[in-house]
C-alpha positions in Angstrom: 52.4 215.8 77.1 55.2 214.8 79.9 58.1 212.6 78.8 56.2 209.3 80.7 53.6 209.8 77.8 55.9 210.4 75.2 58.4 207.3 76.0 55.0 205.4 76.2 53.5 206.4 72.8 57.1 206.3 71.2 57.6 202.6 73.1 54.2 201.6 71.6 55.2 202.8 68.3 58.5 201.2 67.9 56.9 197.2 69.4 54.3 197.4 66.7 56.7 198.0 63.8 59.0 195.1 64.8 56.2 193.0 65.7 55.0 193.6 62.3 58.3 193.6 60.3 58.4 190.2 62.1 55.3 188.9 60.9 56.1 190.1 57.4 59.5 187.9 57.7 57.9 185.1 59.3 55.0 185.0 56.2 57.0 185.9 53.6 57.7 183.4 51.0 61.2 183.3 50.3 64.1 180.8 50.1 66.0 182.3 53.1 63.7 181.0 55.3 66.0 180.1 57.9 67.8 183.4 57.9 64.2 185.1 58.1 63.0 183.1 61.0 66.0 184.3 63.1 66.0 187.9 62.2 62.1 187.6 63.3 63.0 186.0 66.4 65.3 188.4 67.5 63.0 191.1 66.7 60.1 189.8 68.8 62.6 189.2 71.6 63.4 192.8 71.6 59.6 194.2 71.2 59.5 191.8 74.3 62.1 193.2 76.3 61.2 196.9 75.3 57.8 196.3 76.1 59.7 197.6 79.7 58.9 200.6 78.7 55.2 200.5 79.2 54.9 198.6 82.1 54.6 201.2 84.8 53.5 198.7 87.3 53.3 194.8 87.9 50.8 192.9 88.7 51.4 190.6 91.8 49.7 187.7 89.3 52.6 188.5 86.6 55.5 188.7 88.6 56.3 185.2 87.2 55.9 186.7 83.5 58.1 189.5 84.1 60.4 187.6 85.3 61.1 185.7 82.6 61.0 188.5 80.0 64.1 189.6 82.0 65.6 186.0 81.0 64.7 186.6 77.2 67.8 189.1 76.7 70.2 185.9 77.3 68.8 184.6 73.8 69.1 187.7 72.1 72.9 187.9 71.2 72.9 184.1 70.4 70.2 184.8 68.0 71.6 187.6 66.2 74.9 185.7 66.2 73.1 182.9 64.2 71.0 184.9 62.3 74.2 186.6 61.0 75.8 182.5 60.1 72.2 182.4 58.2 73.1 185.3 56.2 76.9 184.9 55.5 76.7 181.0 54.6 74.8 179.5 51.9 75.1 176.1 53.9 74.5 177.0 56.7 71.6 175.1 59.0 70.1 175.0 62.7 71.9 171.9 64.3 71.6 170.0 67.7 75.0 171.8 69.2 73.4 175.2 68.6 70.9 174.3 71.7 74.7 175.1 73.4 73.9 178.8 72.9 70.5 178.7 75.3 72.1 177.4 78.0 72.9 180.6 80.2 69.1 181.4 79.0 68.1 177.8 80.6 70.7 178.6 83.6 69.1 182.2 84.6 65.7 180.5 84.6 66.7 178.5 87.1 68.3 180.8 89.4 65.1 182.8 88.7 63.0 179.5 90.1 64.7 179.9 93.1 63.2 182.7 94.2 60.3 183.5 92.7 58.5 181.0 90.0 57.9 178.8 92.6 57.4 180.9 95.6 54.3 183.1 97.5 54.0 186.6 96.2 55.8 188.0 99.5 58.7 185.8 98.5 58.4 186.9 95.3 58.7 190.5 96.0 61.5 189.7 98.8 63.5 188.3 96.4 63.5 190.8 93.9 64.4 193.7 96.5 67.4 192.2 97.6 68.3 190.9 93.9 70.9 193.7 93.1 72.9 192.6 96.1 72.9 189.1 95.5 76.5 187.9 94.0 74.3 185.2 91.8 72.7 187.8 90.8 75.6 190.4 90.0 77.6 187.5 88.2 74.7 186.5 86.0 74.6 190.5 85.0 78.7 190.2 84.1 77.6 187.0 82.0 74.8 189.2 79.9 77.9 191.6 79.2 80.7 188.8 78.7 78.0 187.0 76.0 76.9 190.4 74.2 80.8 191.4 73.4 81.7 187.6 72.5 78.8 187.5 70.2 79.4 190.7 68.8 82.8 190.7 68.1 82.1 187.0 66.5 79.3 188.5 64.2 81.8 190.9 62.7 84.7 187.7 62.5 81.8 186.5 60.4 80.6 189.4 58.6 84.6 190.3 57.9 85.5 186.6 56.5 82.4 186.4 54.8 83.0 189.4 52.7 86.8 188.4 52.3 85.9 185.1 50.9 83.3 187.0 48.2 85.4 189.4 46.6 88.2 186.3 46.2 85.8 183.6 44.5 82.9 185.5 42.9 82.7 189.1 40.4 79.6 190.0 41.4 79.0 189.8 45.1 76.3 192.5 46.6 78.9 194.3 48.6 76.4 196.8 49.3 73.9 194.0 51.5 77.0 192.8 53.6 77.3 196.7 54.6 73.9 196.9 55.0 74.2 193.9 58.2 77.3 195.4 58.9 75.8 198.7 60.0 72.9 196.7 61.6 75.1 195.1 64.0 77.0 198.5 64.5 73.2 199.9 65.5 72.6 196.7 67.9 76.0 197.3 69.5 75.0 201.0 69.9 71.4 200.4 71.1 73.4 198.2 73.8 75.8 201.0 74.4 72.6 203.1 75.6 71.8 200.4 78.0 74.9 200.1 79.6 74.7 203.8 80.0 71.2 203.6 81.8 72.8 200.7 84.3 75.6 202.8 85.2 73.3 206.2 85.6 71.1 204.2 88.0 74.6 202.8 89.7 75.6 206.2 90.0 72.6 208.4 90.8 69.8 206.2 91.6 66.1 206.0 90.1 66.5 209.8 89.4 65.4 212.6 86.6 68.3 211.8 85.5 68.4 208.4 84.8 64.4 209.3 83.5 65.9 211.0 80.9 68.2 208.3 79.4 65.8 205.9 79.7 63.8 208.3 77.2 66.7 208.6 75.2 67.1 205.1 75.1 63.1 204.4 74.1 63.8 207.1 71.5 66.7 204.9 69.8 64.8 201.0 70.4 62.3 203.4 68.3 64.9 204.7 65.4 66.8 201.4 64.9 63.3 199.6 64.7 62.3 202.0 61.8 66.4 201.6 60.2 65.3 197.5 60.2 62.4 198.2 58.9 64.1 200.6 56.2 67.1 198.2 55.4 64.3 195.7 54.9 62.4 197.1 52.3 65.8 198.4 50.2 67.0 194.9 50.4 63.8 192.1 50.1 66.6 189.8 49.6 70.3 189.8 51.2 73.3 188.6 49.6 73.7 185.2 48.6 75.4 182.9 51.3 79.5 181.7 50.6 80.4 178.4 51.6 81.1 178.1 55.0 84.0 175.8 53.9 85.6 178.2 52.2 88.5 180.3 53.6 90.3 183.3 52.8 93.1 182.1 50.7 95.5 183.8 53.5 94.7 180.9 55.5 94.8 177.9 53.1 98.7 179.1 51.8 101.5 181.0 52.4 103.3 183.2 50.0 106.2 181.3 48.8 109.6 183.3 49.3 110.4 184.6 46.2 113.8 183.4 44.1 114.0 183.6 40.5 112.6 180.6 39.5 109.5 181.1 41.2 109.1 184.9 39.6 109.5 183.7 36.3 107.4 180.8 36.9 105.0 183.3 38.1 104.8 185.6 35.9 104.3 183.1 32.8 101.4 181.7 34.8 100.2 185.5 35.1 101.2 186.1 31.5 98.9 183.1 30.4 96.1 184.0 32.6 95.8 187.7 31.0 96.1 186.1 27.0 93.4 183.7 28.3 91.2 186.8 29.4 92.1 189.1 26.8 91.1 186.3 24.0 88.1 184.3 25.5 87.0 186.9 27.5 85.1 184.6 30.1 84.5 187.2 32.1 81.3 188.2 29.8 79.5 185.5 32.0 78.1 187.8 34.9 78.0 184.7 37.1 81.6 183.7 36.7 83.0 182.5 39.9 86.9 181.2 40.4 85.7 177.8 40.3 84.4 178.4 36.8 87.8 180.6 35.3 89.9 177.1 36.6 87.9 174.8 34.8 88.5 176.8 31.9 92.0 177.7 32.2 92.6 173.9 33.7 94.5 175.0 36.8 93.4 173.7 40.4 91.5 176.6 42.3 93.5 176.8 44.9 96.8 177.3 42.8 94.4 180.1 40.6 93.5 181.7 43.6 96.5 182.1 45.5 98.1 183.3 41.8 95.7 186.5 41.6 95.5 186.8 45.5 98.6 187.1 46.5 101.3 187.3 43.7 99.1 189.6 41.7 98.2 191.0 45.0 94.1 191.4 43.5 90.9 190.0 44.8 89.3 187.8 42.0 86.3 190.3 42.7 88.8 193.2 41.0 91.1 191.2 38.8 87.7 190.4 37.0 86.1 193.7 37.0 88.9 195.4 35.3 88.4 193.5 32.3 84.8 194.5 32.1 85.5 198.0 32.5 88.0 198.1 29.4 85.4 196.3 27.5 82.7 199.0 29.1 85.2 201.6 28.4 85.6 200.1 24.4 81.9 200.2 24.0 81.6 203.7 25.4 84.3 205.2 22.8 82.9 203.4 19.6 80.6 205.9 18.1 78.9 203.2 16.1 77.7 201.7 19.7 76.6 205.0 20.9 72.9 204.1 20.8 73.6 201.7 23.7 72.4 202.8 26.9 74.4 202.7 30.0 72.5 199.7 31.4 72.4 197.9 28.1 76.5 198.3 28.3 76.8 197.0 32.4 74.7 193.7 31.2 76.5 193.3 28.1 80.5 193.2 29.8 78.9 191.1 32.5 77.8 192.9 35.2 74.6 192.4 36.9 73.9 195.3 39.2 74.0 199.7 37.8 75.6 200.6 41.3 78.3 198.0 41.2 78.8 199.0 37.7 79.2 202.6 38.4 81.1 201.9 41.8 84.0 199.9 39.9 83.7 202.1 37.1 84.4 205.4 39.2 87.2 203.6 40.9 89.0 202.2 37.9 88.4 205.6 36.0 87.2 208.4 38.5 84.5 209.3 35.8 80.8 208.0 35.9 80.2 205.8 32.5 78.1 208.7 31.7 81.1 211.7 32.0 83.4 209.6 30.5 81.4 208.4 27.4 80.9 212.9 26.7 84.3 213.5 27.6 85.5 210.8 24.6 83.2 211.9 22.2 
Protein backbone atom coordinates (compact mmCIF):
# COMPACT_ATOMS: atom_id res chain seq x y z
CA UNK A 1 0.00 0.00 0.00
CA UNK A 2 1.79 3.52 -1.10
CA UNK A 3 1.01 6.58 1.11
CA UNK A 4 -1.67 7.95 -1.97
CA UNK A 5 -3.74 4.77 -0.88
CA UNK A 6 -3.29 5.16 2.67
CA UNK A 7 -4.15 9.10 2.79
CA UNK A 8 -7.15 7.98 0.66
CA UNK A 9 -8.49 5.16 2.86
CA UNK A 10 -7.58 7.18 6.05
CA UNK A 11 -9.37 10.44 4.28
CA UNK A 12 -12.42 8.14 3.53
CA UNK A 13 -12.38 7.06 7.07
CA UNK A 14 -12.23 10.25 8.88
CA UNK A 15 -15.46 12.05 6.24
CA UNK A 16 -17.66 9.11 7.19
CA UNK A 17 -17.28 9.57 10.97
CA UNK A 18 -17.99 13.27 10.87
CA UNK A 19 -20.60 12.90 8.42
CA UNK A 20 -22.12 10.51 10.76
CA UNK A 21 -21.38 12.15 14.15
CA UNK A 22 -23.22 14.98 12.21
CA UNK A 23 -26.22 13.18 11.45
CA UNK A 24 -26.39 11.85 14.96
CA UNK A 25 -26.36 15.71 16.13
CA UNK A 26 -28.56 16.84 13.56
CA UNK A 27 -31.38 13.77 14.67
CA UNK A 28 -30.80 13.77 18.09
CA UNK A 29 -33.49 14.94 20.20
CA UNK A 30 -32.18 17.24 22.67
CA UNK A 31 -32.85 20.83 23.99
CA UNK A 32 -29.57 22.18 22.66
CA UNK A 33 -30.72 22.13 19.36
CA UNK A 34 -29.26 25.19 18.26
CA UNK A 35 -25.85 24.43 19.70
CA UNK A 36 -26.11 20.95 17.84
CA UNK A 37 -27.05 22.26 14.47
CA UNK A 38 -23.78 24.35 14.51
CA UNK A 39 -21.41 21.83 15.76
CA UNK A 40 -22.95 19.60 12.75
CA UNK A 41 -22.53 22.26 10.36
CA UNK A 42 -19.13 22.85 11.03
CA UNK A 43 -18.40 19.24 10.86
CA UNK A 44 -19.94 18.69 7.34
CA UNK A 45 -17.98 21.78 6.21
CA UNK A 46 -14.90 20.14 7.13
CA UNK A 47 -15.81 16.43 5.71
CA UNK A 48 -16.35 18.89 2.75
CA UNK A 49 -13.24 20.50 2.55
CA UNK A 50 -11.23 17.29 3.45
CA UNK A 51 -12.95 15.53 0.95
CA UNK A 52 -9.46 17.27 -0.96
CA UNK A 53 -7.93 14.51 -0.11
CA UNK A 54 -9.60 12.12 -2.45
CA UNK A 55 -9.95 14.03 -5.35
CA UNK A 56 -7.03 13.14 -7.43
CA UNK A 57 -8.36 14.74 -10.41
CA UNK A 58 -11.29 17.23 -11.55
CA UNK A 59 -13.58 16.86 -13.84
CA UNK A 60 -13.80 19.69 -16.41
CA UNK A 61 -17.90 19.51 -15.60
CA UNK A 62 -17.01 20.17 -11.68
CA UNK A 63 -14.65 22.75 -11.87
CA UNK A 64 -17.57 25.03 -10.76
CA UNK A 65 -18.18 22.61 -7.65
CA UNK A 66 -14.73 22.56 -6.59
CA UNK A 67 -14.57 25.85 -6.68
CA UNK A 68 -16.90 26.59 -4.32
CA UNK A 69 -15.88 23.92 -1.80
CA UNK A 70 -12.65 26.06 -1.74
CA UNK A 71 -15.15 29.00 -0.58
CA UNK A 72 -16.71 26.73 2.22
CA UNK A 73 -13.53 27.22 4.65
CA UNK A 74 -14.60 31.17 4.88
CA UNK A 75 -17.73 29.78 7.00
CA UNK A 76 -15.91 27.45 8.99
CA UNK A 77 -14.36 29.78 11.71
CA UNK A 78 -17.61 31.85 11.92
CA UNK A 79 -19.36 28.68 12.55
CA UNK A 80 -17.29 27.39 15.26
CA UNK A 81 -17.20 30.92 16.66
CA UNK A 82 -21.04 30.62 17.00
CA UNK A 83 -21.36 27.27 17.80
CA UNK A 84 -19.01 28.13 20.83
CA UNK A 85 -21.78 31.41 21.83
CA UNK A 86 -24.40 28.32 21.63
CA UNK A 87 -22.53 26.50 24.13
CA UNK A 88 -21.35 29.19 26.67
CA UNK A 89 -24.86 31.09 26.73
CA UNK A 90 -28.06 29.76 27.86
CA UNK A 91 -29.71 32.80 25.85
CA UNK A 92 -28.09 32.70 23.22
CA UNK A 93 -29.98 32.65 19.53
CA UNK A 94 -29.21 32.85 15.66
CA UNK A 95 -30.16 36.59 14.85
CA UNK A 96 -30.28 38.65 11.52
CA UNK A 97 -26.71 40.48 12.29
CA UNK A 98 -25.08 37.10 12.37
CA UNK A 99 -25.63 36.91 8.35
CA UNK A 100 -22.52 39.71 9.03
CA UNK A 101 -20.24 36.71 9.59
CA UNK A 102 -20.93 35.17 5.82
CA UNK A 103 -20.04 38.00 4.09
CA UNK A 104 -16.23 37.33 3.09
CA UNK A 105 -17.91 33.75 2.27
CA UNK A 106 -20.49 35.71 -0.09
CA UNK A 107 -17.39 38.17 -1.15
CA UNK A 108 -14.94 35.07 -2.32
CA UNK A 109 -17.91 33.72 -4.34
CA UNK A 110 -17.89 36.54 -6.23
CA UNK A 111 -14.39 37.00 -7.02
CA UNK A 112 -14.70 33.29 -7.82
CA UNK A 113 -17.68 34.25 -10.50
CA UNK A 114 -15.27 36.31 -12.09
CA UNK A 115 -13.31 33.80 -13.45
CA UNK A 116 -14.75 30.79 -13.53
CA UNK A 117 -18.66 30.06 -12.54
CA UNK A 118 -19.52 31.93 -15.41
CA UNK A 119 -16.89 31.23 -17.84
CA UNK A 120 -15.85 28.33 -20.74
CA UNK A 121 -13.86 25.52 -19.36
CA UNK A 122 -10.53 27.10 -20.96
CA UNK A 123 -11.28 30.20 -18.95
CA UNK A 124 -11.86 28.18 -16.26
CA UNK A 125 -8.64 26.38 -16.21
CA UNK A 126 -6.77 29.87 -17.21
CA UNK A 127 -7.90 31.32 -14.38
CA UNK A 128 -6.98 28.95 -11.90
CA UNK A 129 -3.26 28.66 -13.27
CA UNK A 130 -2.59 32.10 -12.75
CA UNK A 131 -4.65 32.29 -9.40
CA UNK A 132 -1.66 32.19 -6.93
CA UNK A 133 -0.24 35.31 -8.61
CA UNK A 134 -3.24 37.20 -8.59
CA UNK A 135 -3.08 40.01 -5.67
CA UNK A 136 -7.14 39.42 -5.31
CA UNK A 137 -6.29 36.28 -4.91
CA UNK A 138 -3.22 36.48 -2.33
CA UNK A 139 -5.33 39.16 -0.20
CA UNK A 140 -8.36 36.90 0.06
CA UNK A 141 -5.72 34.01 1.35
CA UNK A 142 -4.41 36.80 4.19
CA UNK A 143 -8.29 37.35 4.91
CA UNK A 144 -8.83 33.26 5.58
CA UNK A 145 -5.79 33.74 8.06
CA UNK A 146 -6.86 37.25 9.60
CA UNK A 147 -10.64 35.62 10.25
CA UNK A 148 -9.25 32.13 11.62
CA UNK A 149 -6.99 33.95 14.48
CA UNK A 150 -9.91 36.64 15.17
CA UNK A 151 -12.27 33.92 15.60
CA UNK A 152 -10.11 31.81 17.52
CA UNK A 153 -8.80 34.04 19.84
CA UNK A 154 -12.63 35.27 20.31
CA UNK A 155 -13.77 31.62 21.02
CA UNK A 156 -11.36 31.38 23.95
CA UNK A 157 -12.57 35.33 25.18
CA UNK A 158 -15.76 33.32 25.23
CA UNK A 159 -14.82 30.15 26.55
CA UNK A 160 -12.57 32.11 29.38
CA UNK A 161 -15.63 34.58 30.51
CA UNK A 162 -17.89 31.92 30.23
CA UNK A 163 -16.13 29.77 32.77
CA UNK A 164 -15.32 33.02 34.94
CA UNK A 165 -18.89 33.87 35.24
CA UNK A 166 -19.78 29.99 36.43
CA UNK A 167 -17.56 29.47 39.16
CA UNK A 168 -18.82 33.26 40.55
CA UNK A 169 -22.74 32.57 40.38
CA UNK A 170 -23.37 28.84 40.46
CA UNK A 171 -21.69 25.65 42.98
CA UNK A 172 -22.07 23.20 40.67
CA UNK A 173 -20.90 24.14 37.17
CA UNK A 174 -19.41 21.07 34.87
CA UNK A 175 -16.02 22.52 34.75
CA UNK A 176 -14.98 19.37 33.24
CA UNK A 177 -17.42 20.12 29.66
CA UNK A 178 -15.97 23.72 29.34
CA UNK A 179 -12.40 21.90 29.27
CA UNK A 180 -13.68 19.46 27.14
CA UNK A 181 -14.50 22.61 24.15
CA UNK A 182 -11.61 24.09 25.44
CA UNK A 183 -9.25 21.39 24.16
CA UNK A 184 -11.59 21.14 21.07
CA UNK A 185 -10.76 24.53 19.93
CA UNK A 186 -7.00 23.90 20.98
CA UNK A 187 -7.30 20.60 18.38
CA UNK A 188 -9.09 23.04 15.52
CA UNK A 189 -6.30 25.58 16.10
CA UNK A 190 -3.75 22.73 15.78
CA UNK A 191 -5.41 20.99 12.73
CA UNK A 192 -5.05 24.68 11.21
CA UNK A 193 -1.53 24.85 12.35
CA UNK A 194 -0.90 21.70 9.98
CA UNK A 195 -2.33 23.61 7.19
CA UNK A 196 -0.45 26.48 7.40
CA UNK A 197 2.53 24.22 7.47
CA UNK A 198 1.44 22.47 4.07
CA UNK A 199 1.03 26.20 2.39
CA UNK A 200 4.36 27.25 3.37
CA UNK A 201 6.01 23.64 2.36
CA UNK A 202 4.43 24.14 -1.06
CA UNK A 203 5.73 28.03 -0.97
CA UNK A 204 8.96 26.75 -0.20
CA UNK A 205 9.60 23.51 -2.08
CA UNK A 206 6.87 23.21 -4.49
CA UNK A 207 4.42 20.15 -5.21
CA UNK A 208 7.21 17.91 -3.91
CA UNK A 209 7.67 14.44 -1.76
CA UNK A 210 7.97 16.53 0.62
CA UNK A 211 5.12 18.47 0.79
CA UNK A 212 3.34 14.73 -0.04
CA UNK A 213 4.32 13.82 3.14
CA UNK A 214 2.66 16.60 5.16
CA UNK A 215 -0.16 16.53 3.38
CA UNK A 216 -0.33 12.76 4.78
CA UNK A 217 0.44 13.96 8.01
CA UNK A 218 -2.11 16.36 7.86
CA UNK A 219 -4.98 13.62 6.54
CA UNK A 220 -3.64 11.59 9.46
CA UNK A 221 -4.67 14.44 12.06
CA UNK A 222 -8.33 15.68 10.00
CA UNK A 223 -8.52 11.73 10.80
CA UNK A 224 -7.54 11.73 14.77
CA UNK A 225 -9.43 15.01 15.72
CA UNK A 226 -12.54 13.59 13.87
CA UNK A 227 -12.39 10.41 16.14
CA UNK A 228 -11.38 13.02 19.53
CA UNK A 229 -15.10 14.70 18.38
CA UNK A 230 -16.52 11.84 18.10
CA UNK A 231 -14.92 10.61 21.53
CA UNK A 232 -15.73 13.99 23.50
CA UNK A 233 -19.24 13.36 22.11
CA UNK A 234 -20.07 10.30 23.47
CA UNK A 235 -18.37 11.24 27.20
CA UNK A 236 -20.43 14.27 27.17
CA UNK A 237 -24.27 13.58 25.36
CA UNK A 238 -24.92 16.84 26.98
CA UNK A 239 -22.45 19.98 27.47
CA UNK A 240 -22.64 22.37 30.27
CA UNK A 241 -25.52 24.45 30.82
CA UNK A 242 -25.37 27.90 29.14
CA UNK A 243 -24.64 31.37 31.69
CA UNK A 244 -26.39 34.34 30.81
CA UNK A 245 -24.80 36.19 28.29
CA UNK A 246 -25.77 39.30 30.40
CA UNK A 247 -23.80 38.35 33.05
CA UNK A 248 -20.23 39.67 33.65
CA UNK A 249 -17.37 38.80 35.67
CA UNK A 250 -17.88 40.81 38.68
CA UNK A 251 -14.29 42.46 37.86
CA UNK A 252 -16.04 44.35 35.32
CA UNK A 253 -19.32 45.42 36.96
CA UNK A 254 -17.13 47.02 40.28
CA UNK A 255 -14.05 48.00 41.47
CA UNK A 256 -12.52 47.18 44.74
CA UNK A 257 -13.16 49.98 47.01
CA UNK A 258 -9.76 51.33 48.67
CA UNK A 259 -9.60 50.08 51.85
CA UNK A 260 -9.86 52.53 55.19
CA UNK A 261 -11.09 51.31 58.34
CA UNK A 262 -14.51 51.84 58.07
CA UNK A 263 -14.84 49.88 55.06
CA UNK A 264 -12.76 46.75 56.79
CA UNK A 265 -14.89 46.60 59.60
CA UNK A 266 -17.91 47.16 57.57
CA UNK A 267 -16.60 44.34 55.64
CA UNK A 268 -15.82 42.01 57.80
CA UNK A 269 -19.32 42.12 59.75
CA UNK A 270 -20.88 41.58 56.35
CA UNK A 271 -18.39 38.47 56.02
CA UNK A 272 -19.01 37.60 59.66
CA UNK A 273 -22.87 37.47 58.92
CA UNK A 274 -22.56 35.66 55.80
CA UNK A 275 -20.52 32.61 57.53
CA UNK A 276 -23.29 32.42 60.82
CA UNK A 277 -25.87 32.46 57.93
CA UNK A 278 -24.04 29.41 56.30
CA UNK A 279 -22.94 27.78 59.27
CA UNK A 280 -26.76 27.75 60.80
CA UNK A 281 -29.06 27.43 57.67
CA UNK A 282 -26.70 25.72 55.76
CA UNK A 283 -28.34 26.65 52.30
CA UNK A 284 -25.80 25.24 50.64
CA UNK A 285 -27.48 21.66 51.01
CA UNK A 286 -29.54 22.70 47.87
CA UNK A 287 -27.18 21.27 45.04
CA UNK A 288 -28.73 23.92 42.70
CA UNK A 289 -27.93 26.88 44.80
CA UNK A 290 -26.89 29.78 42.68
CA UNK A 291 -25.79 33.46 44.04
CA UNK A 292 -29.07 34.70 43.08
CA UNK A 293 -30.66 32.20 45.36
CA UNK A 294 -27.97 32.78 48.71
CA UNK A 295 -29.17 36.87 48.19
CA UNK A 296 -32.68 36.21 48.39
CA UNK A 297 -32.05 34.48 51.44
CA UNK A 298 -29.55 36.56 53.12
CA UNK A 299 -31.61 39.78 51.67
CA UNK A 300 -28.57 41.48 50.14
CA UNK A 301 -28.51 42.73 46.39
CA UNK A 302 -26.41 40.28 44.21
CA UNK A 303 -24.26 42.43 43.01
CA UNK A 304 -23.14 43.73 46.62
CA UNK A 305 -23.02 39.59 47.62
CA UNK A 306 -21.02 38.97 44.84
CA UNK A 307 -18.44 41.48 44.92
CA UNK A 308 -18.32 40.65 49.03
CA UNK A 309 -17.06 36.87 48.29
CA UNK A 310 -15.35 37.86 45.01
CA UNK A 311 -13.16 40.22 45.85
CA UNK A 312 -12.96 41.09 49.62
CA UNK A 313 -13.02 37.41 50.43
CA UNK A 314 -10.96 37.04 47.44
CA UNK A 315 -13.26 33.39 46.60
CA UNK A 316 -15.28 32.42 43.65
CA UNK A 317 -18.93 31.62 44.89
CA UNK A 318 -18.06 28.19 43.06
CA UNK A 319 -15.41 27.64 46.15
CA UNK A 320 -16.81 29.75 48.97
CA UNK A 321 -19.75 27.27 48.66
CA UNK A 322 -17.91 24.08 48.22
CA UNK A 323 -15.95 24.44 51.39
CA UNK A 324 -19.01 24.23 53.31
CA UNK A 325 -19.98 20.95 51.78
CA UNK A 326 -16.81 19.51 52.36
CA UNK A 327 -16.83 20.19 56.28
CA UNK A 328 -20.24 18.72 56.26
CA UNK A 329 -18.73 15.72 53.84
CA UNK A 330 -15.81 15.69 56.11
CA UNK A 331 -18.49 15.55 59.52
CA UNK A 332 -20.36 12.68 57.92
CA UNK A 333 -17.12 10.77 57.02
CA UNK A 334 -15.79 10.89 60.86
CA UNK A 335 -19.21 10.00 62.59
CA UNK A 336 -19.00 6.29 63.04
CA UNK A 337 -22.71 6.09 63.44
CA UNK A 338 -22.95 7.28 59.56
CA UNK A 339 -20.42 4.93 58.44
CA UNK A 340 -22.92 2.81 56.45
CA UNK A 341 -23.17 5.74 54.02
CA UNK A 342 -21.64 5.32 50.89
CA UNK A 343 -19.44 7.88 49.30
CA UNK A 344 -22.07 8.75 46.71
CA UNK A 345 -24.95 8.72 49.20
CA UNK A 346 -22.58 11.50 51.17
CA UNK A 347 -21.75 13.86 47.77
CA UNK A 348 -25.71 13.98 47.18
CA UNK A 349 -26.56 14.47 50.70
CA UNK A 350 -23.92 17.98 51.32
CA UNK A 351 -25.17 19.04 47.91
CA UNK A 352 -23.20 18.03 45.28
CA UNK A 353 -24.41 16.71 42.16
CA UNK A 354 -21.54 15.20 40.23
CA UNK A 355 -18.73 12.02 42.08
CA UNK A 356 -15.73 13.77 40.13
CA UNK A 357 -16.52 17.23 41.23
CA UNK A 358 -17.01 15.86 44.64
CA UNK A 359 -13.73 14.18 44.65
CA UNK A 360 -11.88 17.07 42.70
CA UNK A 361 -12.96 19.73 45.51
CA UNK A 362 -12.53 17.17 48.08
CA UNK A 363 -8.76 16.40 47.12
CA UNK A 364 -8.07 20.04 46.85
CA UNK A 365 -9.53 21.21 50.15
CA UNK A 366 -8.00 18.06 51.93
CA UNK A 367 -5.39 16.35 49.60
CA UNK A 368 -7.10 12.96 50.58
CA UNK A 369 -9.77 11.11 48.38
CA UNK A 370 -13.26 10.91 50.62
CA UNK A 371 -12.32 7.40 50.62
CA UNK A 372 -8.46 7.71 52.36
CA UNK A 373 -9.63 10.18 54.49
CA UNK A 374 -12.75 8.40 55.95
CA UNK A 375 -9.87 5.04 56.89
CA UNK A 376 -7.38 7.34 57.98
CA UNK A 377 -10.14 8.94 60.71
CA UNK A 378 -11.41 5.81 61.70
Amino acid sequence: MNKHTFLDITAFTGIFIILFLALFLLTVKTKYKLGNRLFSFFLIANAIDASKYLIHHIPENLINLEAFRWSIVYLVPAVFYLYVMSVCFSDFRLKTKHLLHAIPFVAYNLYLASGIYFESNAMKLHFIEAMNQMPLNQFFQFLFEFLFQAYFIASFLVIRKSRTVYLENYTNPNISLINALYRITILYYLLHFLVLLRWLVTFTYGLGEFRAWIVTIDGLAFLFCTCWYLFTALNNPEFFRGVNSFLKPITEVVEKQKTSPLIVEEKNKEIQFLKDFMAEKEPYLDSSLTIQDLSEQIKMPVKDLSTLINLYMDKHFFDFVNEYRIEKAMQILKDPSQKELTVLEILYQVGFNSKSSFNTSFKKYTGKTPTDFRKNSN
